[in-house]
N, CA, C and O atoms as CSV, one atom per row, in Angstrom:
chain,resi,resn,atom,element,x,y,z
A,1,UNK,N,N,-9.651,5.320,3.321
A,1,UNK,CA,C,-8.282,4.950,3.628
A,1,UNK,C,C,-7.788,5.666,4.888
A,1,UNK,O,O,-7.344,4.955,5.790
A,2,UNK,N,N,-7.818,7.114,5.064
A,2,UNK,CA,C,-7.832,7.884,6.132
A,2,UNK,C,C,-7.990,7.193,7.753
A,2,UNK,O,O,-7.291,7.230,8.765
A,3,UNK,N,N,-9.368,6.524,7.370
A,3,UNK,CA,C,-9.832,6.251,8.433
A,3,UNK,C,C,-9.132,4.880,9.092
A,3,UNK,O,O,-8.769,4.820,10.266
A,4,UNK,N,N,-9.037,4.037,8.344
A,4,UNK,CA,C,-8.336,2.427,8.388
A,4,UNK,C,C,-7.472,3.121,8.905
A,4,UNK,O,O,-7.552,3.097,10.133
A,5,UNK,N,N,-6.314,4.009,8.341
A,5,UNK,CA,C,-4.852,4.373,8.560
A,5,UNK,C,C,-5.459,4.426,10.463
A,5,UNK,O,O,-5.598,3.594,11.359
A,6,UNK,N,N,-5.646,5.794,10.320
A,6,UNK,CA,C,-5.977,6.086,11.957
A,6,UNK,C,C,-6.662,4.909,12.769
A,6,UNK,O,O,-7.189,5.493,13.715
A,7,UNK,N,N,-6.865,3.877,12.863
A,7,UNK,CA,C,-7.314,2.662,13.857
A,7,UNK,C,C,-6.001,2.455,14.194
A,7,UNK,O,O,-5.021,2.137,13.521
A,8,UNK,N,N,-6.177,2.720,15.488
A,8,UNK,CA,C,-5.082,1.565,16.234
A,8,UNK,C,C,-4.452,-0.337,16.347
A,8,UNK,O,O,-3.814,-1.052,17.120
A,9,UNK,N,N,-5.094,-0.417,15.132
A,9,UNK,CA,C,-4.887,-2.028,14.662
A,9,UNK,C,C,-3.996,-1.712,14.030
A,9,UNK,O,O,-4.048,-0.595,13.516
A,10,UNK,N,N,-2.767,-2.595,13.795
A,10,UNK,CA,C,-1.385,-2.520,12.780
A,10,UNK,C,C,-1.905,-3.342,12.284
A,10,UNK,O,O,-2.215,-2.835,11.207
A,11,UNK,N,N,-2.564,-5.175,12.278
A,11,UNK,CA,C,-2.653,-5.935,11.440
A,11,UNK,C,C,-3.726,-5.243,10.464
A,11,UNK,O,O,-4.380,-4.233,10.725
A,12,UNK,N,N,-3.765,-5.991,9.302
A,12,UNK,CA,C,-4.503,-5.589,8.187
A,12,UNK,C,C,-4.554,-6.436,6.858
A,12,UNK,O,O,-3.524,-6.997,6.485
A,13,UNK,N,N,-5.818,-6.554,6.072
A,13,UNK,CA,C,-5.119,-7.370,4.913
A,13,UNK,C,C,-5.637,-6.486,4.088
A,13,UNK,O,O,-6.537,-5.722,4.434
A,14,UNK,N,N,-4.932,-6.510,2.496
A,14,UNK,CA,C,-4.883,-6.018,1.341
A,14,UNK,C,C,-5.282,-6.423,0.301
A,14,UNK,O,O,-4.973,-7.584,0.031
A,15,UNK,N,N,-5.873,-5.879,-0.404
A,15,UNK,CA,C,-6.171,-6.676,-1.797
A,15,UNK,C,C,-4.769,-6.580,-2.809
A,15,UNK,O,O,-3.932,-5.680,-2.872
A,16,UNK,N,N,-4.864,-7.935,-3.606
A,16,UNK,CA,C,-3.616,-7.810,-3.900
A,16,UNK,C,C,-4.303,-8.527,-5.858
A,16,UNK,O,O,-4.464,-9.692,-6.222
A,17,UNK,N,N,-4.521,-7.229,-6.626
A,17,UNK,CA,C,-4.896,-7.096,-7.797
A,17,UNK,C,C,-3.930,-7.041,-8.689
A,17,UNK,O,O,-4.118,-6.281,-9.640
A,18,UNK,N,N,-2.740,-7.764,-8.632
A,18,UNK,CA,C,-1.712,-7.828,-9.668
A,18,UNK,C,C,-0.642,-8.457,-9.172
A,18,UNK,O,O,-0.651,-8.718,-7.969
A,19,UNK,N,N,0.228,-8.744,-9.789
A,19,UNK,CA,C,1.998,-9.134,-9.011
A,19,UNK,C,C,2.104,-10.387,-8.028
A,19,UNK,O,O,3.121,-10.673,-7.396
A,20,UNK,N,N,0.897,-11.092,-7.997
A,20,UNK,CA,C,0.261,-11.963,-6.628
A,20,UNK,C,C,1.889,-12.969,-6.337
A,20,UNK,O,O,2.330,-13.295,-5.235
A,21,UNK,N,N,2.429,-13.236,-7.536
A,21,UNK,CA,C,3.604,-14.737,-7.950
A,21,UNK,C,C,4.790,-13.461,-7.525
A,21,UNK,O,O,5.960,-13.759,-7.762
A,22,UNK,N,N,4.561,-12.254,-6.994
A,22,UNK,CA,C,5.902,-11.450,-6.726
A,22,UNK,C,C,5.676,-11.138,-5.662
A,22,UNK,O,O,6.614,-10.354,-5.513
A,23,UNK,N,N,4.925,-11.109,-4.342
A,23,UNK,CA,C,4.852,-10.466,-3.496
A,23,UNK,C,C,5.317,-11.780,-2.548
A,23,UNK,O,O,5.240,-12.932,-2.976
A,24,UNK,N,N,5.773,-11.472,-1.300
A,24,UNK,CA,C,5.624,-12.361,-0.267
A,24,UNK,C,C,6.332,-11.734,0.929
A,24,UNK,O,O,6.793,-10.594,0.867
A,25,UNK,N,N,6.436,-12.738,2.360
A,25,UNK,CA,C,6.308,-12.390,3.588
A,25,UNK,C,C,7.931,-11.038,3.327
A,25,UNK,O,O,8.926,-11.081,2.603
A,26,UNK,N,N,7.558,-10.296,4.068
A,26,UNK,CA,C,8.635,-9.137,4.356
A,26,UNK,C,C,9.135,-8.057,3.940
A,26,UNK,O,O,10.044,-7.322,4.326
A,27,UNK,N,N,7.913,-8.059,2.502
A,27,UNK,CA,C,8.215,-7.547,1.374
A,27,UNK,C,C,7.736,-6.068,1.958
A,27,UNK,O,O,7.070,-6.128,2.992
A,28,UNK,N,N,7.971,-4.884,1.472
A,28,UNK,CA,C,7.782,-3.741,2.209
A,28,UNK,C,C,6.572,-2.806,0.877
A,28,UNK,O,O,6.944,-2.361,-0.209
A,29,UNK,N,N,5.440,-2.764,1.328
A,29,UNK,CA,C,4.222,-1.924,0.871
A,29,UNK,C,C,4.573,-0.403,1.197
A,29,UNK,O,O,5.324,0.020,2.076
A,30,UNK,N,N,3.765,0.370,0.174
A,30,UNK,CA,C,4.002,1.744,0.142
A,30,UNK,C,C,2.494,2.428,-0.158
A,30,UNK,O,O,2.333,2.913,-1.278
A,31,UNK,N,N,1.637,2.469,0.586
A,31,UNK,CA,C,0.209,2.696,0.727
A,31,UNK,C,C,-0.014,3.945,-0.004
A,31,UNK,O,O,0.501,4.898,0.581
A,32,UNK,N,N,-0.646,4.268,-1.153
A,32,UNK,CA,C,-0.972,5.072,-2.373
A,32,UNK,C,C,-2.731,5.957,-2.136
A,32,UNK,O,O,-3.726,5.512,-2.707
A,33,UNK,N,N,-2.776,6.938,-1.415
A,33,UNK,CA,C,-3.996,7.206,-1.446
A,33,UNK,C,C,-4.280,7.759,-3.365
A,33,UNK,O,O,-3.534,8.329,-4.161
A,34,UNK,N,N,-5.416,7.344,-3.454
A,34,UNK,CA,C,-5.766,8.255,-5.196
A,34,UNK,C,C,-6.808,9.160,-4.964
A,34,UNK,O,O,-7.503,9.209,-3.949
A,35,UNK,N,N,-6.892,9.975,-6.094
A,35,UNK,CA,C,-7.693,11.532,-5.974
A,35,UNK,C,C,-6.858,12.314,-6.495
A,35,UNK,O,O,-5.974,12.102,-7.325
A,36,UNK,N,N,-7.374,13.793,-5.651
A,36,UNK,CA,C,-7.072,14.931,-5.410
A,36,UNK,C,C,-5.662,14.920,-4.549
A,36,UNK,O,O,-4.653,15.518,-4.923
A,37,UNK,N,N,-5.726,14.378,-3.700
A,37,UNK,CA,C,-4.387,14.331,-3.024
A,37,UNK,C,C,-3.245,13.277,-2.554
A,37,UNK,O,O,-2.749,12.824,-1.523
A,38,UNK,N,N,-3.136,13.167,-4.070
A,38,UNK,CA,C,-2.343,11.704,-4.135
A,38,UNK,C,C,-1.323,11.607,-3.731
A,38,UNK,O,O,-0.436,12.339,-4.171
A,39,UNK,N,N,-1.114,10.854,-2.935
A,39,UNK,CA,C,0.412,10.650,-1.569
A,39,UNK,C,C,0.281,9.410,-1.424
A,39,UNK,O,O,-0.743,8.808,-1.745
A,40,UNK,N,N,1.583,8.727,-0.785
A,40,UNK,CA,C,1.941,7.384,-0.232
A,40,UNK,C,C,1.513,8.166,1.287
A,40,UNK,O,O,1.829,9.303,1.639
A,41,UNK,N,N,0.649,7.096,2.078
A,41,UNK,CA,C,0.243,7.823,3.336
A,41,UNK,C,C,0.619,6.702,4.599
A,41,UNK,O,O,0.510,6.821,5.820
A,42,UNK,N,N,1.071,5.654,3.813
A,42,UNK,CA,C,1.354,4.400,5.032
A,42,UNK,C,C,3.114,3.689,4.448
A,42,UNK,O,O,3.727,4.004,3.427
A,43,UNK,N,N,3.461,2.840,5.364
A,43,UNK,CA,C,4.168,1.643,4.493
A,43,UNK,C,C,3.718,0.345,5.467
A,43,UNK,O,O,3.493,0.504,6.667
A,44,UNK,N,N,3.632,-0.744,4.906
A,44,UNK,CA,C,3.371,-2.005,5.568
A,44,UNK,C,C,4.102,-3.023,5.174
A,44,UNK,O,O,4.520,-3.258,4.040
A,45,UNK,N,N,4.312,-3.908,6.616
A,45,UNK,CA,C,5.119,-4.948,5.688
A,45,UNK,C,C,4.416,-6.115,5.736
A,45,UNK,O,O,3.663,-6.342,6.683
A,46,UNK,N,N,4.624,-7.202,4.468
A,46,UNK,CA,C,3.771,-8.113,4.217
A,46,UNK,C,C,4.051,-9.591,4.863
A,46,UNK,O,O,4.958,-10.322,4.465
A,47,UNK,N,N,3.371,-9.844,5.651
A,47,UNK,CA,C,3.287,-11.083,6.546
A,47,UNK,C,C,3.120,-12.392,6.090
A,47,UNK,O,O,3.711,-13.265,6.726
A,48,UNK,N,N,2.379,-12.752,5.035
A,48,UNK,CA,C,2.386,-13.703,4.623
A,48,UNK,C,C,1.983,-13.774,2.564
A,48,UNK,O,O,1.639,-12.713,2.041
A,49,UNK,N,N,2.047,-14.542,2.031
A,49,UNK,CA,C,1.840,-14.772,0.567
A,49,UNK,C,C,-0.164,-14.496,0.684
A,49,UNK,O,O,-0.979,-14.782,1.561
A,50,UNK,N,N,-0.311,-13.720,-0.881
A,50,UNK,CA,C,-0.995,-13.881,-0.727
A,50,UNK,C,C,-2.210,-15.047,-0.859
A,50,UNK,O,O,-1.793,-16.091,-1.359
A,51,UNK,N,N,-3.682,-15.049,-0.486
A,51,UNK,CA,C,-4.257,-16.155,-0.766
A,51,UNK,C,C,-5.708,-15.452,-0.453
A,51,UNK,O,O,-6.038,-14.406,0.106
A,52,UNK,N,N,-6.525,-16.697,-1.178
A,52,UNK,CA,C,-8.244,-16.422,-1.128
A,52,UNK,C,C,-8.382,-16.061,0.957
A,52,UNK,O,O,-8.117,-16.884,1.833
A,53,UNK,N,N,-8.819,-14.750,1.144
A,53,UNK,CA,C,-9.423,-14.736,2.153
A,53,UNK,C,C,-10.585,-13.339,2.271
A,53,UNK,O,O,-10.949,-12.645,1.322
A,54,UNK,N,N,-11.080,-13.170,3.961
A,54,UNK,CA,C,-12.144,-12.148,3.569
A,54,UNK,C,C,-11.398,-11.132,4.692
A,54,UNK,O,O,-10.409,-11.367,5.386
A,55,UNK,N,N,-12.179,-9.996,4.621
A,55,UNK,CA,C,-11.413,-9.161,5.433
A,55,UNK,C,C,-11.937,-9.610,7.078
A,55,UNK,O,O,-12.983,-10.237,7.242
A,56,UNK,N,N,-11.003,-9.168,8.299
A,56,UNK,CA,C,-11.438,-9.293,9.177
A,56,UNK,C,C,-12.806,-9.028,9.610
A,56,UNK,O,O,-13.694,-8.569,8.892
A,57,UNK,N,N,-12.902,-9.333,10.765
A,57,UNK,CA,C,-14.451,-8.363,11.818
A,57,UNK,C,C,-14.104,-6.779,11.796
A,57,UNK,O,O,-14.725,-5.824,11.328
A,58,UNK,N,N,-12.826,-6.877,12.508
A,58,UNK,CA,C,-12.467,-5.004,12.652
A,58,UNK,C,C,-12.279,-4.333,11.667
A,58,UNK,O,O,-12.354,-3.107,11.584
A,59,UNK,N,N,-11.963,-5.257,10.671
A,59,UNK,CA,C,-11.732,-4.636,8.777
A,59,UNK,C,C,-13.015,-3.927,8.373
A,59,UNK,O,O,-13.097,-2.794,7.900
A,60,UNK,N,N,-14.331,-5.059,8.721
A,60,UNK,CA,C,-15.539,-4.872,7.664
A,60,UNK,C,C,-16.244,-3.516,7.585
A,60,UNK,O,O,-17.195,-3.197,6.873
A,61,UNK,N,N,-15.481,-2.705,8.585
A,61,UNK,CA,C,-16.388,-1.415,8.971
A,61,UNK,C,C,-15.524,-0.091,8.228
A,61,UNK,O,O,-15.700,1.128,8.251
A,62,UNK,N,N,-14.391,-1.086,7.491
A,62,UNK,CA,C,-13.799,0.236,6.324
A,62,UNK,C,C,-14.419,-0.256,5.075
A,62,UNK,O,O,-14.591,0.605,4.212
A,63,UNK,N,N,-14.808,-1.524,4.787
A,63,UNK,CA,C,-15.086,-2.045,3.617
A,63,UNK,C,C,-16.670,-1.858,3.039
A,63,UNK,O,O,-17.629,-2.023,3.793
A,64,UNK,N,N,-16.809,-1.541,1.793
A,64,UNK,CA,C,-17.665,-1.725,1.049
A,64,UNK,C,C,-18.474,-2.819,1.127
A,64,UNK,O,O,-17.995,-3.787,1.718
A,65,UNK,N,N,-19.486,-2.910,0.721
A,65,UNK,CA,C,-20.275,-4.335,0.846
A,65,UNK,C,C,-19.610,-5.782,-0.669
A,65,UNK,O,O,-19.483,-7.007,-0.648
A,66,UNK,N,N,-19.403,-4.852,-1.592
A,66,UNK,CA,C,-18.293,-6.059,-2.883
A,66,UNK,C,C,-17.015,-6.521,-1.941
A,66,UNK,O,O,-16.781,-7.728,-2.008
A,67,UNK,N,N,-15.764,-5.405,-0.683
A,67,UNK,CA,C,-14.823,-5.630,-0.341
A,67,UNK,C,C,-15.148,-6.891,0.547
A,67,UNK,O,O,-14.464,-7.906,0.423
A,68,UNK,N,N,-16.330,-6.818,1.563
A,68,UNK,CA,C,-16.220,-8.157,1.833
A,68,UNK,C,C,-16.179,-9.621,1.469
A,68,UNK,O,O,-16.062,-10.504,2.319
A,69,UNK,N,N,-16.289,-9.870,0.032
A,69,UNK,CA,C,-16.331,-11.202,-0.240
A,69,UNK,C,C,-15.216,-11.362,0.259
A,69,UNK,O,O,-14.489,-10.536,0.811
A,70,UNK,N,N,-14.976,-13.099,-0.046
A,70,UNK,CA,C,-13.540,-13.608,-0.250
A,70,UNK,C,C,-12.678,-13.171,-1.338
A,70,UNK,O,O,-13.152,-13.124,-2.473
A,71,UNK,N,N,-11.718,-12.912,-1.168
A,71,UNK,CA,C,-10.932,-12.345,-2.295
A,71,UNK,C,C,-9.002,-12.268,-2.185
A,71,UNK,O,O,-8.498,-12.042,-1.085
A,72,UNK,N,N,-8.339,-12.427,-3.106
A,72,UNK,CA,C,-7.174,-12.403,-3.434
A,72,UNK,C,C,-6.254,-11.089,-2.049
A,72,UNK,O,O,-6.219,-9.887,-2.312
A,73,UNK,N,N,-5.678,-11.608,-0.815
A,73,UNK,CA,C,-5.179,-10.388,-0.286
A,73,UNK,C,C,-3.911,-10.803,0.388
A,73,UNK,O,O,-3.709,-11.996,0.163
A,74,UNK,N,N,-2.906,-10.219,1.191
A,74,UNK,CA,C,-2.261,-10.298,1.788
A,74,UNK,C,C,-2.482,-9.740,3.341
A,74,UNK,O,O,-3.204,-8.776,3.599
A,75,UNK,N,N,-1.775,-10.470,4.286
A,75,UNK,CA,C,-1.954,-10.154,5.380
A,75,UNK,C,C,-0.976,-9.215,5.973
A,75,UNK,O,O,0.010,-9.864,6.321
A,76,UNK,N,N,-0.821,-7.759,6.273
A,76,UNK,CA,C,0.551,-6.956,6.443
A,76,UNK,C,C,0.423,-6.464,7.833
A,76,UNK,O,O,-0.497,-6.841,8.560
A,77,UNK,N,N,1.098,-5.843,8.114
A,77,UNK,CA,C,2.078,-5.200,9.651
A,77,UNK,C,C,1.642,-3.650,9.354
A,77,UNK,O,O,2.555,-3.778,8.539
A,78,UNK,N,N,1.187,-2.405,9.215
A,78,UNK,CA,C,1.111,-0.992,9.257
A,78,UNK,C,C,2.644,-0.854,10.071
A,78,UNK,O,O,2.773,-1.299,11.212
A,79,UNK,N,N,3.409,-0.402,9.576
A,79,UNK,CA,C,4.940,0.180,10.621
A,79,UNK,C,C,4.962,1.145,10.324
A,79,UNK,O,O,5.605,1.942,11.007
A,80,UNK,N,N,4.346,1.540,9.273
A,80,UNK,CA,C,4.572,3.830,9.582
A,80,UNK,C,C,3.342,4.315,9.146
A,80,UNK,O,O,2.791,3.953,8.106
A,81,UNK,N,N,2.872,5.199,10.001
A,81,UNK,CA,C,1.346,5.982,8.955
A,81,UNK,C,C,1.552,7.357,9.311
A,81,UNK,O,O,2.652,7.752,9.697
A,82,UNK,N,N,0.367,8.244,9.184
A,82,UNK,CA,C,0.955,9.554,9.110
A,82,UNK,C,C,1.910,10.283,8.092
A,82,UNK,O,O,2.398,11.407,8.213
A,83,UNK,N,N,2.037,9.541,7.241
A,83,UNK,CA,C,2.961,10.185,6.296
A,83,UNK,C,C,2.311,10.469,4.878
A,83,UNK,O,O,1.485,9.724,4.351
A,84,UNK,N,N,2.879,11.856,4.234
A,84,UNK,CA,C,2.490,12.302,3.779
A,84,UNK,C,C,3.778,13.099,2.165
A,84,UNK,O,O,4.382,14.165,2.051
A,85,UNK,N,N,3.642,11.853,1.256
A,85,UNK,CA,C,4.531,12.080,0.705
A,85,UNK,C,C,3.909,11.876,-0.590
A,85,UNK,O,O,3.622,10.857,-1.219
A,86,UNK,N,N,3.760,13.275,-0.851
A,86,UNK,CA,C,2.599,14.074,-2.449
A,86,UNK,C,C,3.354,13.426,-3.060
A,86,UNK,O,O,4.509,13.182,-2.713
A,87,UNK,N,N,2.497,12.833,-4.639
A,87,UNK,CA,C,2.440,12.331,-5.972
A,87,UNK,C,C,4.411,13.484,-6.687
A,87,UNK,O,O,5.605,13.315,-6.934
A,88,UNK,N,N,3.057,14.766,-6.640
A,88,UNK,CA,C,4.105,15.890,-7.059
A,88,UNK,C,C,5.529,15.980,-6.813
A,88,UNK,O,O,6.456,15.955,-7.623
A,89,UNK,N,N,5.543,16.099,-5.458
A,89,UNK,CA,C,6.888,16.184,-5.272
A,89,UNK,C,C,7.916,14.816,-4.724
A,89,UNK,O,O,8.781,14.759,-3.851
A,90,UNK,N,N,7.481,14.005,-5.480
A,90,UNK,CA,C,8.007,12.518,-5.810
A,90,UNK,C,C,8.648,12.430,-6.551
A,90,UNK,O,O,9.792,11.999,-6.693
A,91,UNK,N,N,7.536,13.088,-7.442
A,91,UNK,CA,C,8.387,12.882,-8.728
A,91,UNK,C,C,9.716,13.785,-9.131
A,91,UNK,O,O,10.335,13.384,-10.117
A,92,UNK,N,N,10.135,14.787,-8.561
A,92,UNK,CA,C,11.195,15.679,-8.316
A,92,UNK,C,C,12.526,15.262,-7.696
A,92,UNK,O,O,13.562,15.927,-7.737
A,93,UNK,N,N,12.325,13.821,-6.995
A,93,UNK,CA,C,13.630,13.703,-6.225
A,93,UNK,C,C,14.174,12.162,-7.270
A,93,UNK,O,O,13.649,11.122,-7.668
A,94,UNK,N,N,15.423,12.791,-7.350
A,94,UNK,CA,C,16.173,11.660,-8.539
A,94,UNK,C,C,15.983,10.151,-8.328
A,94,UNK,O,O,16.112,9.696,-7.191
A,95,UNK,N,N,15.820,9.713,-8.894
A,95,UNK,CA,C,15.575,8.042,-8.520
A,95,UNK,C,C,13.883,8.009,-8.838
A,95,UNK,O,O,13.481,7.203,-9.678
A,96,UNK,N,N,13.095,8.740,-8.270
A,96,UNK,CA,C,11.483,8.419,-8.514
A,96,UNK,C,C,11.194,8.955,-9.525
A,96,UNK,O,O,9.967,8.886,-9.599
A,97,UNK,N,N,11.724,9.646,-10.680
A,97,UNK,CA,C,11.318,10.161,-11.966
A,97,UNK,C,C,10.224,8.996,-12.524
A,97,UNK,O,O,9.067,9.236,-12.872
A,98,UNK,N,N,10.928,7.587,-12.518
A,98,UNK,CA,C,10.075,6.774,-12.973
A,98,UNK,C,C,9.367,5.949,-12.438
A,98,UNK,O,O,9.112,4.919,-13.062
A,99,UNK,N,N,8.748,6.184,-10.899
A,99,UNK,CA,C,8.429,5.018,-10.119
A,99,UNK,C,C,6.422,4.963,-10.438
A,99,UNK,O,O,5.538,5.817,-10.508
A,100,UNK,N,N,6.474,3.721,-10.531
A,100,UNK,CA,C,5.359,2.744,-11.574
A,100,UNK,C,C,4.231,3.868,-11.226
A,100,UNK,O,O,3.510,4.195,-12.169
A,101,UNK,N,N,4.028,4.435,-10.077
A,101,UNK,CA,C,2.413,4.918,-9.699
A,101,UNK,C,C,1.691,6.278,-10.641
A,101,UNK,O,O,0.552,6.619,-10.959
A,102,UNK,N,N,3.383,6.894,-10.896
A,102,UNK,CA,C,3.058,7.664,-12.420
A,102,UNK,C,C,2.261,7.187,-13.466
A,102,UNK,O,O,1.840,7.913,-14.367
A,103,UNK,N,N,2.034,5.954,-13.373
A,103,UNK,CA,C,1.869,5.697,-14.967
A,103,UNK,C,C,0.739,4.348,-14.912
A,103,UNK,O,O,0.871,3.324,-14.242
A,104,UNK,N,N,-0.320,4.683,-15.775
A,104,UNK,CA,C,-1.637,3.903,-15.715
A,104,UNK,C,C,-2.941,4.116,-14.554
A,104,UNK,O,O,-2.996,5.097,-13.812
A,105,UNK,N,N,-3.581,3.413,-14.558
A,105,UNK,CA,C,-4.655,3.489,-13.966
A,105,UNK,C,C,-4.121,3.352,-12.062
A,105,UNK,O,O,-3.324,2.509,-11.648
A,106,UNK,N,N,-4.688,4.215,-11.356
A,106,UNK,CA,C,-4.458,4.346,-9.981
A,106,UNK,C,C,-5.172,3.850,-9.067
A,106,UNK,O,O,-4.691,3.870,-7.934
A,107,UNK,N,N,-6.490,3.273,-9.258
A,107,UNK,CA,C,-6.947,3.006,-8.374
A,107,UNK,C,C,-7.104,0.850,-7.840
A,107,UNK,O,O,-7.371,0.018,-8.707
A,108,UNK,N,N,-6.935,0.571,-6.785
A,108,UNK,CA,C,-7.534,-0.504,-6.991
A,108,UNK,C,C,-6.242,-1.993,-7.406
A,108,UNK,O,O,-6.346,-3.184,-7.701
A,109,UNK,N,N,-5.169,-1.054,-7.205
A,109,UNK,CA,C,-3.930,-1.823,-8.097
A,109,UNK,C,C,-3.042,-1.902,-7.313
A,109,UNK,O,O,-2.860,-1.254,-6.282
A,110,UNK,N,N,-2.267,-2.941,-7.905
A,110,UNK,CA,C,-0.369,-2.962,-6.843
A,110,UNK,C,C,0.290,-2.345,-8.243
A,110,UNK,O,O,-0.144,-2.150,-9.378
A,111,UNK,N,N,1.532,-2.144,-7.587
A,111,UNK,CA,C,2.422,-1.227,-8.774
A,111,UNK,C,C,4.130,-2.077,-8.216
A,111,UNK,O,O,4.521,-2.227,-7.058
A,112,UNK,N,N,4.630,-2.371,-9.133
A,112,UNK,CA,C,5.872,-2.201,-8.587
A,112,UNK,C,C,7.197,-0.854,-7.745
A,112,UNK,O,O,7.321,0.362,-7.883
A,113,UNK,N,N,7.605,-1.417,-7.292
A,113,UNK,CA,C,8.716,-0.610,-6.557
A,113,UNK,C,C,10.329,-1.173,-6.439
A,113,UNK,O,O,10.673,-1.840,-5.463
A,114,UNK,N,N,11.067,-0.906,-7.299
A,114,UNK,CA,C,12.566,-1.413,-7.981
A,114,UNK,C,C,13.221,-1.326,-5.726
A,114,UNK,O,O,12.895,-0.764,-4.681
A,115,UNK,N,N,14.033,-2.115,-6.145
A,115,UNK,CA,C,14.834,-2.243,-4.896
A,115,UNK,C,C,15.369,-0.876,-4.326
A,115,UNK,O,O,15.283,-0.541,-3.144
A,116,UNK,N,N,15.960,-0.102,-5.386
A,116,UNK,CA,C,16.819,1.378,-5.710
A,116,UNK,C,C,15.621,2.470,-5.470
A,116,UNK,O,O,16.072,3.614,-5.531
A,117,UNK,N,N,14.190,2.420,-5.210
A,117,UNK,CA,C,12.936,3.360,-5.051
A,117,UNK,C,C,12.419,2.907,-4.143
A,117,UNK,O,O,11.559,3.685,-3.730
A,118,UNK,N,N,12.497,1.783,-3.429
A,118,UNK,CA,C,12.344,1.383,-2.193
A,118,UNK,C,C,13.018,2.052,-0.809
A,118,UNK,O,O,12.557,2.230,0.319
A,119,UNK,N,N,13.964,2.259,-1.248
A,119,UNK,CA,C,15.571,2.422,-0.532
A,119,UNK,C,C,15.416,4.452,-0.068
A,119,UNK,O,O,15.634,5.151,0.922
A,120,UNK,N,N,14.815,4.698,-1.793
A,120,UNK,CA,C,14.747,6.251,-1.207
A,120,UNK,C,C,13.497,6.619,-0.368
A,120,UNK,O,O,13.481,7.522,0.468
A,121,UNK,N,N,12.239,5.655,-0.749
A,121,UNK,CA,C,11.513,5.892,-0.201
A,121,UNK,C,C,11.523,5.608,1.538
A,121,UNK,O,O,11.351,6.333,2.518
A,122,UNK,N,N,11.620,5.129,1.471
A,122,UNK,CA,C,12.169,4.545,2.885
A,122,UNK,C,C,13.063,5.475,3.495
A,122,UNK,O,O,12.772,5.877,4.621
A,123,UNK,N,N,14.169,5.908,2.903
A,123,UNK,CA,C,14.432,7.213,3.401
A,123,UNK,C,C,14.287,8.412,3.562
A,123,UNK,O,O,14.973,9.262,4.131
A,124,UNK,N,N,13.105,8.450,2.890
A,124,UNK,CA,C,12.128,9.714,2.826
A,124,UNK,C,C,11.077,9.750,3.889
A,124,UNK,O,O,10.650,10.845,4.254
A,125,UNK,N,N,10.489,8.307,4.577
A,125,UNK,CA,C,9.867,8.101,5.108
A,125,UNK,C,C,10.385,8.163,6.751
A,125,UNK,O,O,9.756,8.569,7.729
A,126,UNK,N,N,11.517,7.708,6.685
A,126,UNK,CA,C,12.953,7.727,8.300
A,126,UNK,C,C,12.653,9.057,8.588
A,126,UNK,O,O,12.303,9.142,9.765
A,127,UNK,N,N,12.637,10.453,7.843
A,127,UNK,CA,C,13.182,11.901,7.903
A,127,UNK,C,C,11.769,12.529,8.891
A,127,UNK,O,O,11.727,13.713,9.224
């Protein structure tokens, strides 16, 4: 993920493993590294609905050999990277007590983000 982030390409597409009938163009992504040092490390915004496609040429050299099939993704914009906003201390600022990435399996997934956790994040992300 690191590495994708740092390319100077903003376009990008995503796999989009849940929520597919909720997502669409403009909608604002909050990029989730998992591990050891779990942080939102990007935000992107989403360009079009998603649909069956494969990753780019400039994509295939972050992807796994399974990531290249065709597969369920969205096409997004990168508008902030470099950021570095820990799991931990997320969960400390009022409003994100309950935001979805707490809770279930982390890897590999979309999660929701309420309009009202969007709003802080985003202003966490401005600072």
């Amino acid at each position: 993920l690191s590495e994708r982030l740092a390319d100077p390409e903003t376009t990008i597409t995503w796999l989009v493993a849940q929520f597919s009938n909720e997502i669409g163009p403009g909608d604002t992504v909050f990029v989730l590294q998992t591990g050891s040092k779990r942080a939102i490390r990007a935000v992107m915004r989403v360009d079009d609905s998603p649909r069956i496609r494969s990753d780019s040429e400039a994509e295939r050299s972050y992807s796994t050999e399974l990531e290249i099939q065709d597969r369920l993704q969205v096409a997004c914009t990168i508008t902030h990277r470099d950021i570095n906003l820990e799991a931990d201390q997320l969960r400390e600022i009022p409003g994100l007590e309950n935001l979805s990435i707490f809770h279930g399996f982390q890897q590999a997934t979309n999660f929701r983000v309420t309009p009202q956790e969007g709003e802080i994040l985003l202003g966490l992300v401005a600072k």
